[in-house]
C-alpha positions as CSV (number, residue, x, y, z in Angstrom):
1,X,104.0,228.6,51.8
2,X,101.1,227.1,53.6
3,X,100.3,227.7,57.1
4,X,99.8,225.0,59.6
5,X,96.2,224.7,61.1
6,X,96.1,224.0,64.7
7,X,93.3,222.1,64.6
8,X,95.5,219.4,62.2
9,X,98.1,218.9,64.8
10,X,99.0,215.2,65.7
11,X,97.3,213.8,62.8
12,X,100.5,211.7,61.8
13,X,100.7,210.6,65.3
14,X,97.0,209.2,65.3
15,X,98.0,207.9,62.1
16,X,101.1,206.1,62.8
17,X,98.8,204.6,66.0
18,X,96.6,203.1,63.7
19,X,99.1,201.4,61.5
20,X,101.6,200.2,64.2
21,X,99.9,197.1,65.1
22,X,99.1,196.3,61.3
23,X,103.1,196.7,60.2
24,X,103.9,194.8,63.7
25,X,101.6,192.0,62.4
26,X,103.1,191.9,58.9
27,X,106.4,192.2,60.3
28,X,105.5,189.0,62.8
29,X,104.1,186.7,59.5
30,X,107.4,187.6,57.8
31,X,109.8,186.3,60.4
32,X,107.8,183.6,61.4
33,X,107.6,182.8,58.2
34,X,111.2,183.0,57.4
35,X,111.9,180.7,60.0
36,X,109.6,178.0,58.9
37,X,111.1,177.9,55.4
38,X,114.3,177.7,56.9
39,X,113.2,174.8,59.0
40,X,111.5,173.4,56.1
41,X,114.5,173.4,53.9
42,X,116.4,171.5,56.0
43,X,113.5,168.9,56.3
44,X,113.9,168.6,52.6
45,X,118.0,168.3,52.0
46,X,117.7,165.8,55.1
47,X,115.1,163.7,53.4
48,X,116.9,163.4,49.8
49,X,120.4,162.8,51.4
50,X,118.4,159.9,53.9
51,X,117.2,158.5,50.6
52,X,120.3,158.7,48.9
53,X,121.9,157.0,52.0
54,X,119.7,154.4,51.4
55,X,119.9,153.7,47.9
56,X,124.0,154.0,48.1
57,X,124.4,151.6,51.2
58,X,121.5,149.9,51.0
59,X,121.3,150.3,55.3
60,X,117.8,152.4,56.5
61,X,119.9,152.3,59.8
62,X,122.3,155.0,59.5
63,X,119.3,157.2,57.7
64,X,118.3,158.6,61.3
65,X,121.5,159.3,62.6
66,X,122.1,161.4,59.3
67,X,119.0,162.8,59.7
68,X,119.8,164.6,63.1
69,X,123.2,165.6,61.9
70,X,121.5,167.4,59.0
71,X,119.3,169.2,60.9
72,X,121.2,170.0,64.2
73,X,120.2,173.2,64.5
74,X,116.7,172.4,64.9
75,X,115.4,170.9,68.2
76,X,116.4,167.4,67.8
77,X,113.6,165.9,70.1
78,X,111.0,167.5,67.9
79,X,112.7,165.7,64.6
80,X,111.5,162.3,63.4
81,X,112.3,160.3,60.6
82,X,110.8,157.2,58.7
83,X,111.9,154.8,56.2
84,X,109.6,152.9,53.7
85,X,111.7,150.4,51.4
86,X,109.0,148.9,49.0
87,X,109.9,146.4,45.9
88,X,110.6,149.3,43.7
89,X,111.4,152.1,45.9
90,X,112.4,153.7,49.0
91,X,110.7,157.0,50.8
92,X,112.3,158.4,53.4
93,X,110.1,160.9,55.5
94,X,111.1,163.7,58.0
95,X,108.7,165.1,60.5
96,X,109.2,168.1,62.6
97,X,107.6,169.6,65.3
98,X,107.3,173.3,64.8
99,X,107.4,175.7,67.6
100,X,106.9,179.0,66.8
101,X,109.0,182.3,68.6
102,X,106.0,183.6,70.3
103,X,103.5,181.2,70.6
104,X,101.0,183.3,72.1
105,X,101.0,185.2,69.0
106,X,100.6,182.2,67.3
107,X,98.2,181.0,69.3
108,X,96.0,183.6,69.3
109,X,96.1,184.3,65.3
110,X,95.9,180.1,64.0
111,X,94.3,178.4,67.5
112,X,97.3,176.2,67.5
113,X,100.6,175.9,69.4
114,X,102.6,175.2,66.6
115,X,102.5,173.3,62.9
116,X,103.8,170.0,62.3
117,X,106.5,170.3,59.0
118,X,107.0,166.9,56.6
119,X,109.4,166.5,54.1
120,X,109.2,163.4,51.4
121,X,111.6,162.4,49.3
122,X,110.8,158.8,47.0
123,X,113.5,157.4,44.6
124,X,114.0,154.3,42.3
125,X,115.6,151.5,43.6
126,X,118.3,150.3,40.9
């Protein structure tokens, strides 16, 4: 059995000190993270089902309204939408306005606020 030295008492406490804020960061860049893809992903079903609008009804009215019901659970003033209908096609665009849970965080590890998310989805016209 080995005997504890005295003098090696509190070394896992020094230890865990010095990895705390590097598993707190990790921890941070996976949930922020997580919640970008999530917002991201909703950016891209709302894009393809705008296009799809488009292409079905032939109205680029209705594509912003469809939008925002799509992606109601993110903040619906920082969502915008564009339609480009050319003579073969029609791209349908969806902008949005990250905000980040803890912007100081953010702000202190990328210099910016938040991140500006696009999702582009171009189809054939028949």
């Amino acid at each position: 059995m080995r005997k504890w030295d005295k003098s090696r008492q509190g070394i896992a406490a020094v230890e865990f000190a010095m990895l705390l804020p590097v598993v707190a960061l990790l921890l941070f860049f996976l949930i922020e993270g997580a919640q970008a893809m999530h917002a991201y992903s909703n950016l891209v079903e709302a894009s393809r089902e705008g296009a799809r609008l488009v292409l079905m009804d032939g109205a680029e009215a209705n594509v912003g309204a469809m939008v925002q019901a799509l992606t109601e659970e993110l903040d619906a003033t920082a969502v915008s939408t564009t339609v480009n209908t050319g003579p073969e096609t029609v791209t349908v665009e969806v902008y949005y306005d990250y905000q980040p849970f803890n912007e100081n965080i953010f702000k202190m590890l990328t210099g910016d606020t938040g991140v500006q998310l696009a999702a582009r989805t171009t189809m054939p016209l028949p």
